[in-house]
N, CA, C, O and CB atoms as a CASP TS submission, in Angstrom:
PFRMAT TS
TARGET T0000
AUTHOR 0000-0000-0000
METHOD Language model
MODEL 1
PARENT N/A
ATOM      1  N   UNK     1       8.022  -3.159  -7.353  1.00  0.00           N
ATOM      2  CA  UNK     1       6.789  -2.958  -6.599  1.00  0.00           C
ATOM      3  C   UNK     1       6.679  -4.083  -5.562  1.00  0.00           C
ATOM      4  O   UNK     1       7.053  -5.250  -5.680  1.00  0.00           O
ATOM      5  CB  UNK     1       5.534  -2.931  -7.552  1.00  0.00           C
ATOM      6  N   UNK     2       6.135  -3.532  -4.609  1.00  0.00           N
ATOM      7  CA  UNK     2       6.495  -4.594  -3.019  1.00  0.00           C
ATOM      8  C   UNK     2       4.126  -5.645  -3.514  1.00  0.00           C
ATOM      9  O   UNK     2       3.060  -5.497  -4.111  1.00  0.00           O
ATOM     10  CB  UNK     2       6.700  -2.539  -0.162  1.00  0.00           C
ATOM     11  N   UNK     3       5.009  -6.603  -2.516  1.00  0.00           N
ATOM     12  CA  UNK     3       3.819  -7.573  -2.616  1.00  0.00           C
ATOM     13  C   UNK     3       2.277  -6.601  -1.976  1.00  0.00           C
ATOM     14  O   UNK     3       1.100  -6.656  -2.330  1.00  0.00           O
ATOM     15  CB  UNK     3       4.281  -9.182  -1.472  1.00  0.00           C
ATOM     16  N   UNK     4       3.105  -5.618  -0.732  1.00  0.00           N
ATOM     17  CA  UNK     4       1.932  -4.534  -0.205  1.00  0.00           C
ATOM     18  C   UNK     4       1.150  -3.256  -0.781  1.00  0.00           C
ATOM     19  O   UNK     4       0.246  -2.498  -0.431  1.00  0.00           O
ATOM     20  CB  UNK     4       2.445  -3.976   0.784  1.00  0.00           C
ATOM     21  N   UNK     5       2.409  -3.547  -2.353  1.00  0.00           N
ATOM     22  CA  UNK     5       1.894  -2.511  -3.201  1.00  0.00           C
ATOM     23  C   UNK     5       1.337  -2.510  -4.409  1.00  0.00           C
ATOM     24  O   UNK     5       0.754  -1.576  -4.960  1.00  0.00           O
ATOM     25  CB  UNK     5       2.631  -1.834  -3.365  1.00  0.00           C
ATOM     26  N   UNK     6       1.560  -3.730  -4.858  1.00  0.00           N
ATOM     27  CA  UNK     6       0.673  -4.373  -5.618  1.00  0.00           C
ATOM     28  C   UNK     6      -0.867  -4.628  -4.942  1.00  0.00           C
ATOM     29  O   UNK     6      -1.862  -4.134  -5.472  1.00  0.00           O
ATOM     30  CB  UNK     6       1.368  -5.632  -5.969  1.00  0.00           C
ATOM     31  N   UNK     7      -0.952  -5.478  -3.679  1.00  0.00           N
ATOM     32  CA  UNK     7      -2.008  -5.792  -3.089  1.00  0.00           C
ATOM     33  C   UNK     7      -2.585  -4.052  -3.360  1.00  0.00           C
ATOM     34  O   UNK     7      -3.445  -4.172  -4.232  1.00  0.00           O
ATOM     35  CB  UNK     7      -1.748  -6.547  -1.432  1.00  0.00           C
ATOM     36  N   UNK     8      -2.503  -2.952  -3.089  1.00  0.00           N
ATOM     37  CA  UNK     8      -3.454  -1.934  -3.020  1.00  0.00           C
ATOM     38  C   UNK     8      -3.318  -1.242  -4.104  1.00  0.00           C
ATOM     39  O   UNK     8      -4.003  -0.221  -4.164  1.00  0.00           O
ATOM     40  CB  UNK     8      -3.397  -1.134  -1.930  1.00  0.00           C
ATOM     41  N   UNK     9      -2.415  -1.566  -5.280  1.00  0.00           N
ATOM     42  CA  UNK     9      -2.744  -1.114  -6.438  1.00  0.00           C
ATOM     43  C   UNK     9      -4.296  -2.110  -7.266  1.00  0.00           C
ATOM     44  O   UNK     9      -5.012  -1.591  -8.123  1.00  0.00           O
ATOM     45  CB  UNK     9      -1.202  -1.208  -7.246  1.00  0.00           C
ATOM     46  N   UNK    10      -4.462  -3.323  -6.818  1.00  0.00           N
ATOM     47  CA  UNK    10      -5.460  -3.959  -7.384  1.00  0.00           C
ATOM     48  C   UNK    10      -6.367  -3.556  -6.585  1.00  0.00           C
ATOM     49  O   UNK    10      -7.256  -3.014  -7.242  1.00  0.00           O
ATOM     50  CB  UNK    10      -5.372  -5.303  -7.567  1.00  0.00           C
ATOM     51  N   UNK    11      -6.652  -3.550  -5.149  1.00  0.00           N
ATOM     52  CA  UNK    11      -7.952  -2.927  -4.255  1.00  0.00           C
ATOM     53  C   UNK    11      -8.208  -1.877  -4.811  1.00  0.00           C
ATOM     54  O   UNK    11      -9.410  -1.848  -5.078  1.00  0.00           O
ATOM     55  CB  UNK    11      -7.803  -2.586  -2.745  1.00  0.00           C
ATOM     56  N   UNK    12      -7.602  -0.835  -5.181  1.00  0.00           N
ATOM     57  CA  UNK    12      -8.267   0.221  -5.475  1.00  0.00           C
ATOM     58  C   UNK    12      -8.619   0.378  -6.767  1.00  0.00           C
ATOM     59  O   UNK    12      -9.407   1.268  -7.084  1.00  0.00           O
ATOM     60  CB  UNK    12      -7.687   1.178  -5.098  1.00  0.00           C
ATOM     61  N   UNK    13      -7.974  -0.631  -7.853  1.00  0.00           N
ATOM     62  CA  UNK    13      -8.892  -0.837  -8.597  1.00  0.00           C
ATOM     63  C   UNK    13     -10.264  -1.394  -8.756  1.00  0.00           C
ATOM     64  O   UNK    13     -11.147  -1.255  -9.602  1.00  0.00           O
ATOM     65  CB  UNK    13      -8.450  -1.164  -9.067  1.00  0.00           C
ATOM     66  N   UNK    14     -10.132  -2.122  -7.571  1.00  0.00           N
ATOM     67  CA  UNK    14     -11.527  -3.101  -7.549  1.00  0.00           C
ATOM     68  C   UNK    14     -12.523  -1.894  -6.921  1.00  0.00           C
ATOM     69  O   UNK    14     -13.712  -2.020  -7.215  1.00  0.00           O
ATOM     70  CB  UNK    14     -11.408  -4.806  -6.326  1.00  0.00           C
ATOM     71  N   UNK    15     -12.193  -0.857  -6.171  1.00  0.00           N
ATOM     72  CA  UNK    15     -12.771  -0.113  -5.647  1.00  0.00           C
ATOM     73  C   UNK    15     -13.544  -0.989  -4.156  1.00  0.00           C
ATOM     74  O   UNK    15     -14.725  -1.152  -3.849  1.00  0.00           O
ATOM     75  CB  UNK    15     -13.595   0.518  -6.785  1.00  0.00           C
ATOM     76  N   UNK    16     -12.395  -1.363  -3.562  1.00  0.00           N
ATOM     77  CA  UNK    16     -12.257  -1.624  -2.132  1.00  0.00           C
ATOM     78  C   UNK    16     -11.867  -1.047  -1.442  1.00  0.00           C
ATOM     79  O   UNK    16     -10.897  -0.370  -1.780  1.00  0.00           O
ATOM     80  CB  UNK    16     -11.803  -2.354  -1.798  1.00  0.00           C
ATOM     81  N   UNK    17     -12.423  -0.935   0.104  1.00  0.00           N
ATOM     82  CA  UNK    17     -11.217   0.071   0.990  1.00  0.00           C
ATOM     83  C   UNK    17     -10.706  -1.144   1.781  1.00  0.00           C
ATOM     84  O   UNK    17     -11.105  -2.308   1.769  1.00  0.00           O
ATOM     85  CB  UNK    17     -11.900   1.591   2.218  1.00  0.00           C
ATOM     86  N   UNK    18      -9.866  -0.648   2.365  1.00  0.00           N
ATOM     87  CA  UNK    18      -8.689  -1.513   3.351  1.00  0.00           C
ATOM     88  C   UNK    18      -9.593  -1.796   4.516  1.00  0.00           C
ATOM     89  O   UNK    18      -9.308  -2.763   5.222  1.00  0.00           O
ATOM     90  CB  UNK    18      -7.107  -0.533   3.930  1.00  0.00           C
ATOM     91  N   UNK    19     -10.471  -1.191   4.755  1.00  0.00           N
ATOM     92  CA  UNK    19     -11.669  -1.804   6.016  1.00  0.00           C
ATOM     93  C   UNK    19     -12.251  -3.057   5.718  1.00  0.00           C
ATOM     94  O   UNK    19     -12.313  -4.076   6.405  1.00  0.00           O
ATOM     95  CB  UNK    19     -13.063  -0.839   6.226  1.00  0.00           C
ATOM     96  N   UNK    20     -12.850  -2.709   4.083  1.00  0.00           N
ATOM     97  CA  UNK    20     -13.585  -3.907   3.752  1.00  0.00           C
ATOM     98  C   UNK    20     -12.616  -5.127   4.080  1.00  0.00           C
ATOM     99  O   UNK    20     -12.856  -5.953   4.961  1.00  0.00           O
ATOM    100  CB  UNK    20     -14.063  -3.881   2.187  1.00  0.00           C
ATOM    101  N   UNK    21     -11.485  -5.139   3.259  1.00  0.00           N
ATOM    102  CA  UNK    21     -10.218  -6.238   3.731  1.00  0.00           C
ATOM    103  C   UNK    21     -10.114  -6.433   4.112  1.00  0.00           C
ATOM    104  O   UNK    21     -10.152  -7.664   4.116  1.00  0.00           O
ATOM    105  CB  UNK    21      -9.363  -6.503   3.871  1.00  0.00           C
ATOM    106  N   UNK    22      -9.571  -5.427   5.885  1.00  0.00           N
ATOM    107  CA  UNK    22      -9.412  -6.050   6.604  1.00  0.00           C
ATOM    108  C   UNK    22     -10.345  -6.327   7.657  1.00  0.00           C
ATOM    109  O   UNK    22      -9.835  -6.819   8.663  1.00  0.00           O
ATOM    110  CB  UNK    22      -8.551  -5.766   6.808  1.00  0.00           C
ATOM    111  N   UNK    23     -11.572  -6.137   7.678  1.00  0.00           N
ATOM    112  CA  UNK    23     -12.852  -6.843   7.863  1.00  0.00           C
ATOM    113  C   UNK    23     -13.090  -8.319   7.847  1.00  0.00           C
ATOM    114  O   UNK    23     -13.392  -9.062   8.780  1.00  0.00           O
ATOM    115  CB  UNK    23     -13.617  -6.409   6.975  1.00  0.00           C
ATOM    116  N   UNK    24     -12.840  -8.642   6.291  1.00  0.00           N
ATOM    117  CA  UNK    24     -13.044 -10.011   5.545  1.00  0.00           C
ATOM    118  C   UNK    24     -11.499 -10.976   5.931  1.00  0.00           C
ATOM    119  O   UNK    24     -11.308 -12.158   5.645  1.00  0.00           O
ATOM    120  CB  UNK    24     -13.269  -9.643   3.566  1.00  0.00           C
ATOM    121  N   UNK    25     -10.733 -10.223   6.507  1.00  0.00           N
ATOM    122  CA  UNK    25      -9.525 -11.311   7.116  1.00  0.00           C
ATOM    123  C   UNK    25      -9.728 -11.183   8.542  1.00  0.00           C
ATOM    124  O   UNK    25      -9.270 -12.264   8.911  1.00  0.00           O
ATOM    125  CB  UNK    25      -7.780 -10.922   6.729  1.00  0.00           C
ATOM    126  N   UNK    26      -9.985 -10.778   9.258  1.00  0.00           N
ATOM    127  CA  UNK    26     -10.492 -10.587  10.450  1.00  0.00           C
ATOM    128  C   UNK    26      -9.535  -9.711  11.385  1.00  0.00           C
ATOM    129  O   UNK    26      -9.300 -10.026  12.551  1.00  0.00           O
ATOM    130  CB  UNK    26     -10.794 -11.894  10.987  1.00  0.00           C
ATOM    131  N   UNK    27      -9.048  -8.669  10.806  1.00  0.00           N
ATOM    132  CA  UNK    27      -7.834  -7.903  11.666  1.00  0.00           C
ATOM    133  C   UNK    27      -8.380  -6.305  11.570  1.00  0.00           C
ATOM    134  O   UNK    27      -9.407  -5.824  11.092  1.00  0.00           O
ATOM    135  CB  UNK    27      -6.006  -8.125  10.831  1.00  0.00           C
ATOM    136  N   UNK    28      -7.184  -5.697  12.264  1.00  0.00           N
ATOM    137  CA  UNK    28      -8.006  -4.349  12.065  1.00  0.00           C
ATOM    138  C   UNK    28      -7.338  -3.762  11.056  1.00  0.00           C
ATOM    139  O   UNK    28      -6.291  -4.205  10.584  1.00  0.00           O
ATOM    140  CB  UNK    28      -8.109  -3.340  13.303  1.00  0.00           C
ATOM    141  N   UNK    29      -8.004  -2.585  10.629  1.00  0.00           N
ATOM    142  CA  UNK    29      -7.635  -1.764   9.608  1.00  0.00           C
ATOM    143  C   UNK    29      -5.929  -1.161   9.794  1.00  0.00           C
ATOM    144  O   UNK    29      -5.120  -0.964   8.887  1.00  0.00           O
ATOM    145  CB  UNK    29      -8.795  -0.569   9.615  1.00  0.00           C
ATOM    146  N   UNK    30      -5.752  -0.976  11.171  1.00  0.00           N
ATOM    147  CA  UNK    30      -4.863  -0.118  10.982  1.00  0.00           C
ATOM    148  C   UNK    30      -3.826  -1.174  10.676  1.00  0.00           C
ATOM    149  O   UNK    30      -2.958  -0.769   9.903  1.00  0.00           O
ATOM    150  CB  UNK    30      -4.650   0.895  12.106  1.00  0.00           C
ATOM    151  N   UNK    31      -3.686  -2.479  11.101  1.00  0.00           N
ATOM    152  CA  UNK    31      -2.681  -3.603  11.003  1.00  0.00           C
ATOM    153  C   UNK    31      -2.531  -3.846   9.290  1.00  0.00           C
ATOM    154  O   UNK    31      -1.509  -4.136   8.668  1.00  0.00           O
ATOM    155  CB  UNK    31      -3.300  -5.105  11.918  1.00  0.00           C
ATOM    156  N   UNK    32      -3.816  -3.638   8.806  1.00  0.00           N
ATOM    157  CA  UNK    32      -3.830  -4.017   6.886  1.00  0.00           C
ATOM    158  C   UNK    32      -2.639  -3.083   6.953  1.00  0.00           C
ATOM    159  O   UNK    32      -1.490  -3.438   7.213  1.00  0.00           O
ATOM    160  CB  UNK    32      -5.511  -3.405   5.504  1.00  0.00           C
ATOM    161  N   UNK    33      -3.076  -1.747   6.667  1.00  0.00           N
ATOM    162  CA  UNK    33      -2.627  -0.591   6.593  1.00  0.00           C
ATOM    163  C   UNK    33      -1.024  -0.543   6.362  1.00  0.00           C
ATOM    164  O   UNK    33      -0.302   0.020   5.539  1.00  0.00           O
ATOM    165  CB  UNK    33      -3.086   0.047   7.743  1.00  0.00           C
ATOM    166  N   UNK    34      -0.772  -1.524   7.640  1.00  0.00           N
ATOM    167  CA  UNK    34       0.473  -1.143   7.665  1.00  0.00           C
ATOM    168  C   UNK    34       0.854  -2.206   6.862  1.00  0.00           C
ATOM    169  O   UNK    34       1.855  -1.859   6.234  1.00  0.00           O
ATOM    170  CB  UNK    34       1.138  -0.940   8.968  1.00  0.00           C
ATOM    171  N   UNK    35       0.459  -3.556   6.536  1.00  0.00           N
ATOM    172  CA  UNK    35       0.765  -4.465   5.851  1.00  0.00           C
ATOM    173  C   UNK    35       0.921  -3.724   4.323  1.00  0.00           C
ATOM    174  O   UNK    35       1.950  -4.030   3.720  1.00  0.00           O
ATOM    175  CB  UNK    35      -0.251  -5.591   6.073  1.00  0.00           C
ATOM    176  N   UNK    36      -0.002  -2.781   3.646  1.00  0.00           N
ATOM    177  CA  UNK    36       0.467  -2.415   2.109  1.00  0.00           C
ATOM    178  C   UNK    36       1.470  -1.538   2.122  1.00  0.00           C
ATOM    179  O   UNK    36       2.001  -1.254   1.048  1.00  0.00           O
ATOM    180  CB  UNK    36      -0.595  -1.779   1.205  1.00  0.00           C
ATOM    181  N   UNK    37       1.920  -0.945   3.327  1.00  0.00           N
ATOM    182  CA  UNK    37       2.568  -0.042   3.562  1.00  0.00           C
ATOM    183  C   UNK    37       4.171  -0.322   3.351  1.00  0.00           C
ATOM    184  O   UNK    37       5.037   0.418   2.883  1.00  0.00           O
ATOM    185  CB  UNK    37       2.141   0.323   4.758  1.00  0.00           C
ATOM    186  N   UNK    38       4.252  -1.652   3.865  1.00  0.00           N
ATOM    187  CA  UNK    38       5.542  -2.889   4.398  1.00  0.00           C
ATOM    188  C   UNK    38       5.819  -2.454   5.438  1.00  0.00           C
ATOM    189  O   UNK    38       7.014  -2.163   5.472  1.00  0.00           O
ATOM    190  CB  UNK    38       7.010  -3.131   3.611  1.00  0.00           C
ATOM    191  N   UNK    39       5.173  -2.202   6.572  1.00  0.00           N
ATOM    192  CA  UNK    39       5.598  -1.982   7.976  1.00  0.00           C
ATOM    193  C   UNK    39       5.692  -3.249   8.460  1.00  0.00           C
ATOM    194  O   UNK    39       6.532  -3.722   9.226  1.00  0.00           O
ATOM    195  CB  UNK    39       4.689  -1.130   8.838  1.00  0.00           C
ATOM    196  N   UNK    40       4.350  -3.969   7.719  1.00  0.00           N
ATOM    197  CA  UNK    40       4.573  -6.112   8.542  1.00  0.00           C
ATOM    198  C   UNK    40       4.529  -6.758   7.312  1.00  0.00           C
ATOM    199  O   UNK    40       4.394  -6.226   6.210  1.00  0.00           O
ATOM    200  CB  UNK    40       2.880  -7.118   9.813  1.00  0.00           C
ATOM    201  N   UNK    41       4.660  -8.021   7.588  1.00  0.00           N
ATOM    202  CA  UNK    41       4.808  -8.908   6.477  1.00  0.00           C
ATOM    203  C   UNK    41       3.035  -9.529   6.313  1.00  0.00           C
ATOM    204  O   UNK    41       2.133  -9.068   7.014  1.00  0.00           O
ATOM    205  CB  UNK    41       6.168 -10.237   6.904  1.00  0.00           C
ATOM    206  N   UNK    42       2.868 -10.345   5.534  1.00  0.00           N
ATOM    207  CA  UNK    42       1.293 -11.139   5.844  1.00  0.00           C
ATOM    208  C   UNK    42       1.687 -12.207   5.461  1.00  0.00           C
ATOM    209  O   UNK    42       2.203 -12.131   4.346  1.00  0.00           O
ATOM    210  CB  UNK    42      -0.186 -10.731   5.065  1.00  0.00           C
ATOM    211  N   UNK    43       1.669 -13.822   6.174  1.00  0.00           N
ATOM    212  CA  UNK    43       1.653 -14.596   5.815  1.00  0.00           C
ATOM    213  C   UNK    43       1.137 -14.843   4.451  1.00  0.00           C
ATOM    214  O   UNK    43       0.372 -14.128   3.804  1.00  0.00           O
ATOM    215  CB  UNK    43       1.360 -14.998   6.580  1.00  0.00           C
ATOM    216  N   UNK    44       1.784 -16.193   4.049  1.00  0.00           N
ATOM    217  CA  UNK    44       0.715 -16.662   2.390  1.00  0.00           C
ATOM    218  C   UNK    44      -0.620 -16.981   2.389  1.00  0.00           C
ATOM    219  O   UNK    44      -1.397 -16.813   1.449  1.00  0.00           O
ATOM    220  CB  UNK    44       1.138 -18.047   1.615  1.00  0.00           C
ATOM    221  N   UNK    45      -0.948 -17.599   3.825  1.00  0.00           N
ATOM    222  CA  UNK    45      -2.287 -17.954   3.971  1.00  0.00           C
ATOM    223  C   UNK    45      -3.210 -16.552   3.910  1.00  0.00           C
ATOM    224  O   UNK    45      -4.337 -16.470   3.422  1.00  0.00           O
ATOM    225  CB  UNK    45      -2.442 -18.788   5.371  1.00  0.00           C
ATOM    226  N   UNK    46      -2.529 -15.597   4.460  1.00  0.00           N
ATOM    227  CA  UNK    46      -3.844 -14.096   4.199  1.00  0.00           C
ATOM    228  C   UNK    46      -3.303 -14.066   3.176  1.00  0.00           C
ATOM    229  O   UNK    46      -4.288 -14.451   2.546  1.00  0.00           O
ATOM    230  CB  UNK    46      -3.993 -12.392   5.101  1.00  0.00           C
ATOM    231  N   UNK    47      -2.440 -13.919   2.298  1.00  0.00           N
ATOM    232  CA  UNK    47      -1.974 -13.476   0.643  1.00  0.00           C
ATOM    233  C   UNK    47      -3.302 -13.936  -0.220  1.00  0.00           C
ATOM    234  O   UNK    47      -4.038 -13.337  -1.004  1.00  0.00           O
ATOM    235  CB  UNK    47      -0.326 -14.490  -0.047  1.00  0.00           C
ATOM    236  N   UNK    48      -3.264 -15.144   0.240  1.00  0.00           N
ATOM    237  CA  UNK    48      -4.036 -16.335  -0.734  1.00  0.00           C
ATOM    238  C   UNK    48      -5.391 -16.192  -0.737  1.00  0.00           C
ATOM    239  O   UNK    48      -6.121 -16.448  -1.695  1.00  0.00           O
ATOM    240  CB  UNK    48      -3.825 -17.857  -0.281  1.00  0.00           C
ATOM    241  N   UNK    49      -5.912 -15.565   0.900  1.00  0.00           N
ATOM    242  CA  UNK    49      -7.105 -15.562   0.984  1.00  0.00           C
ATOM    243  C   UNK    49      -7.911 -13.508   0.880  1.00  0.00           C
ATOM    244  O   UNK    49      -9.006 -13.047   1.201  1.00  0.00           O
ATOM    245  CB  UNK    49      -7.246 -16.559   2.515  1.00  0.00           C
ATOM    246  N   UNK    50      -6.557 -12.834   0.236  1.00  0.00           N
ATOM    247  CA  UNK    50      -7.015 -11.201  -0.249  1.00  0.00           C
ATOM    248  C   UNK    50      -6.840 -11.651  -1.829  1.00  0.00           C
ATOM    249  O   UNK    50      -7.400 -10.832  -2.559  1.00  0.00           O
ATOM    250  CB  UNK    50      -5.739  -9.560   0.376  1.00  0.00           C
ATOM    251  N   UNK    51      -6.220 -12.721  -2.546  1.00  0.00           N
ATOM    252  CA  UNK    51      -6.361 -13.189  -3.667  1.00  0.00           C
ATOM    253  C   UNK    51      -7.731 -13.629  -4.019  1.00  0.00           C
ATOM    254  O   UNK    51      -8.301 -13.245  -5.041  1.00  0.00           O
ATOM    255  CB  UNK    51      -5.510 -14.084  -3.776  1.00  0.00           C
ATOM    256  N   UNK    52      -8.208 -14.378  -3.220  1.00  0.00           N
ATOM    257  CA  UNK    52      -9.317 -14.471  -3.661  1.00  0.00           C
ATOM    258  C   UNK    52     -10.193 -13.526  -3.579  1.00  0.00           C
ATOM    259  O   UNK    52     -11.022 -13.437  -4.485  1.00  0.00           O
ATOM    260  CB  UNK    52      -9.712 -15.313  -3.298  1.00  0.00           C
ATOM    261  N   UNK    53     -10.224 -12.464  -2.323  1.00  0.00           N
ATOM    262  CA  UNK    53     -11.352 -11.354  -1.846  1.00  0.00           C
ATOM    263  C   UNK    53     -11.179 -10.388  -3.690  1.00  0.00           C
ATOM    264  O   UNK    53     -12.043 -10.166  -4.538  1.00  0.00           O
ATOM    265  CB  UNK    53     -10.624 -10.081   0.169  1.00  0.00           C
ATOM    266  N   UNK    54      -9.694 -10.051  -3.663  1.00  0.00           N
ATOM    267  CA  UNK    54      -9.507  -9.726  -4.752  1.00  0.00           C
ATOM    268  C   UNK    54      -9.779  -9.798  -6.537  1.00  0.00           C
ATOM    269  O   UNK    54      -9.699  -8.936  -7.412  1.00  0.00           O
ATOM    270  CB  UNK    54      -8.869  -9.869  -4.449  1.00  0.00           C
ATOM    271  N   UNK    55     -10.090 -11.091  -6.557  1.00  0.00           N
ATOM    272  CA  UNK    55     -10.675 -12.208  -7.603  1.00  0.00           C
ATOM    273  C   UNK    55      -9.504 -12.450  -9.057  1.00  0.00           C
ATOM    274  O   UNK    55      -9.718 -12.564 -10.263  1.00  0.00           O
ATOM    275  CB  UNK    55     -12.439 -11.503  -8.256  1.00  0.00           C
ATOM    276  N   UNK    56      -7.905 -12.452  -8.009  1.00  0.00           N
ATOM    277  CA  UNK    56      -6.900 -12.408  -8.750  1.00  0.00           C
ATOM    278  C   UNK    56      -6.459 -13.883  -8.473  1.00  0.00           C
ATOM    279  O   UNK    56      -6.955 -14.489  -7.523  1.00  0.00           O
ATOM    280  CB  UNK    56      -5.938 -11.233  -8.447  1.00  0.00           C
ATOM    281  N   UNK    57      -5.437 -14.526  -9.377  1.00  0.00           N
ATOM    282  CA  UNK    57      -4.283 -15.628  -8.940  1.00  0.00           C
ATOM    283  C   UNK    57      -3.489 -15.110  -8.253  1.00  0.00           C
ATOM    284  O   UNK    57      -3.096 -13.965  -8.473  1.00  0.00           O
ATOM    285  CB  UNK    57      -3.484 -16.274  -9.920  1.00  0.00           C
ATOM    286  N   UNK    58      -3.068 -15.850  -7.250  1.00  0.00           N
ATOM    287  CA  UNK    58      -1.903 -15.411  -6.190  1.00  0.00           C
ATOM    288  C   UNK    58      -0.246 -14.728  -7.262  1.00  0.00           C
ATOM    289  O   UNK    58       0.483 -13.757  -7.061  1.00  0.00           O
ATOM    290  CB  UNK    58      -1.440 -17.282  -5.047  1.00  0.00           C
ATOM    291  N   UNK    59      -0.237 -15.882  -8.431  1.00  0.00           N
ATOM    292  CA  UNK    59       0.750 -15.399  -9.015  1.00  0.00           C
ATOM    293  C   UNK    59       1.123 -13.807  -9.401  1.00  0.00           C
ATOM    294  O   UNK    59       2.202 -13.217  -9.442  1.00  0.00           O
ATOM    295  CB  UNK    59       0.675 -16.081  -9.950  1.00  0.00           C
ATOM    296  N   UNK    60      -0.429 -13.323  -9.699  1.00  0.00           N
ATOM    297  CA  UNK    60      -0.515 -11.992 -10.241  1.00  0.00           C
ATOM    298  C   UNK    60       0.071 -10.968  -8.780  1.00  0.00           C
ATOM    299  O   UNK    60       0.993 -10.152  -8.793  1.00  0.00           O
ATOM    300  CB  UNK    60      -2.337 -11.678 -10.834  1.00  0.00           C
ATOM    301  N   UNK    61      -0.562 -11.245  -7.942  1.00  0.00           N
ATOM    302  CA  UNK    61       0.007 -10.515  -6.335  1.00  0.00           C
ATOM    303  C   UNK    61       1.578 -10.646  -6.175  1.00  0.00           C
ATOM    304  O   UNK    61       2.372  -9.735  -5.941  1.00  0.00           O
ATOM    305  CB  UNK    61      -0.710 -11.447  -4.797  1.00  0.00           C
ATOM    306  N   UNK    62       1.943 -12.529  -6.428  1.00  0.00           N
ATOM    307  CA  UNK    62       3.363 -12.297  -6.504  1.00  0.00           C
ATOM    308  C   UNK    62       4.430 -12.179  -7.008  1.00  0.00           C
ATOM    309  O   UNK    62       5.521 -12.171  -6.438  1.00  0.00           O
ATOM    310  CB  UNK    62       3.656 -12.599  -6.230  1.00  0.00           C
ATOM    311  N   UNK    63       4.165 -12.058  -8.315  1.00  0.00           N
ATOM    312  CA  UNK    63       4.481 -11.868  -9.645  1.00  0.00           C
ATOM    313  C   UNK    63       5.815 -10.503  -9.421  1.00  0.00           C
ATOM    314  O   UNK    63       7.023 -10.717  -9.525  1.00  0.00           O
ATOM    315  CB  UNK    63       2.857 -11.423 -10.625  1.00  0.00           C
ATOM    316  N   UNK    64       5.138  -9.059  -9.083  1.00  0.00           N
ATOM    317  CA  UNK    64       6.116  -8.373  -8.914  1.00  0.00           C
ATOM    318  C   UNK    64       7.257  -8.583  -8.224  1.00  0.00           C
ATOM    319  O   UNK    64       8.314  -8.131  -8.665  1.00  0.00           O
ATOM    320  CB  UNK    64       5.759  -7.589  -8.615  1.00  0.00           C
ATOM    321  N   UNK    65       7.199  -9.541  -6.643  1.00  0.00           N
ATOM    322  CA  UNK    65       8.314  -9.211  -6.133  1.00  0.00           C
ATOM    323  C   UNK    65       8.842 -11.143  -6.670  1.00  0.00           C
ATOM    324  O   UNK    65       9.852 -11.542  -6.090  1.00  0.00           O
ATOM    325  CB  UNK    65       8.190  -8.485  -4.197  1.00  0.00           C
ATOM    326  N   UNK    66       8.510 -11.648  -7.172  1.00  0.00           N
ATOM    327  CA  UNK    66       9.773 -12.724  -7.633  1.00  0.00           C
ATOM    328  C   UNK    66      10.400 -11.754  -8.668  1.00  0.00           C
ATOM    329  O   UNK    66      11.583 -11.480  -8.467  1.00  0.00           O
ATOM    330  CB  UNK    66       9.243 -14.454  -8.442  1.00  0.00           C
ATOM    331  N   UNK    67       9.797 -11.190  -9.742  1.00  0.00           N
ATOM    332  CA  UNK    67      10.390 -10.282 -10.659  1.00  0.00           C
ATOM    333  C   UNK    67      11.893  -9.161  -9.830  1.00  0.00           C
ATOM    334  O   UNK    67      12.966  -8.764 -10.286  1.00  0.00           O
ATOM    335  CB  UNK    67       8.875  -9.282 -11.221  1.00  0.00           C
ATOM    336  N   UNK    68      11.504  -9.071  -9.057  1.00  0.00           N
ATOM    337  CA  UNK    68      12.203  -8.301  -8.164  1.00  0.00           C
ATOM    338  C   UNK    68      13.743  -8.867  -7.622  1.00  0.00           C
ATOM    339  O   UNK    68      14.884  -8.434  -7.779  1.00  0.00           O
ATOM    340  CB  UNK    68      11.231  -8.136  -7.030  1.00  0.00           C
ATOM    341  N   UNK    69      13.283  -9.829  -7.043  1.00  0.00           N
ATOM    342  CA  UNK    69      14.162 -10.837  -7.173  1.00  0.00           C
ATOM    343  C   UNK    69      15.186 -11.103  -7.513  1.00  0.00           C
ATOM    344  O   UNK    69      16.270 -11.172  -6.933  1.00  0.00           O
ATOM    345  CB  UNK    69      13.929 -11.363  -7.529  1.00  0.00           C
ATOM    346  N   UNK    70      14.606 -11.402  -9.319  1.00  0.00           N
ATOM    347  CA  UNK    70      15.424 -12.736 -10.618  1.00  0.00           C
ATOM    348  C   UNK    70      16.630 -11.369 -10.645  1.00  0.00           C
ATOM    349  O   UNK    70      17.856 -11.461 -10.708  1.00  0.00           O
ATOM    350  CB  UNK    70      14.179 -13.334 -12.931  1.00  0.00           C
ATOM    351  N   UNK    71      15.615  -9.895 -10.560  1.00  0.00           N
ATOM    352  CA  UNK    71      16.338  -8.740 -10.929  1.00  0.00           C
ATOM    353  C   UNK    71      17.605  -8.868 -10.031  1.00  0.00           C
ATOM    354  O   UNK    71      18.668  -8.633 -10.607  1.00  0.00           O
ATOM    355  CB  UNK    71      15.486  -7.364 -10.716  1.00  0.00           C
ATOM    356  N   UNK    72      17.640  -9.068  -9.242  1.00  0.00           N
ATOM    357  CA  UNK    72      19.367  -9.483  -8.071  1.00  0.00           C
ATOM    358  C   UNK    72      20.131  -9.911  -8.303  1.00  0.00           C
ATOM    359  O   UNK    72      21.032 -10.058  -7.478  1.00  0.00           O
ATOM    360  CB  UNK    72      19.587 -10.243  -7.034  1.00  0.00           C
TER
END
């Protein structure tokens, strides 16, 4: 599972939309969008700061893709 797919497997648990997000980081929707998608990358500094919007540890966001990884 990619870091963009984790990020919107927990939003939609939280019952967030990708507006609210990308609202609260200051970009537009369609740019999130493509970020859970993996069309772009997001720096750690937005990682860190949808971790918190999220009310997760960053580890939990990046957890899948080091797992991903070790798997190589």
């Amino acid at each position: 599972m990619t870091i963009g797919n984790r990020i919107k497997a927990i939003r939609m648990d939280r019952n967030f939309t990708q507006k609210y997000i990308a609202a609260a980081l200051g970009m537009s929707h369609a740019n999130y969008g493509k970020f859970e998608n993996g069309k772009i990358n997001m720096s750690r500094g937005r990682i860190d700061l949808i971790a918190d919007l999220l009310d997760v540890d960053v580890a939990e966001i990046l957890a899948p893709e080091q797992e991903t990884l070790q798997e190589c």
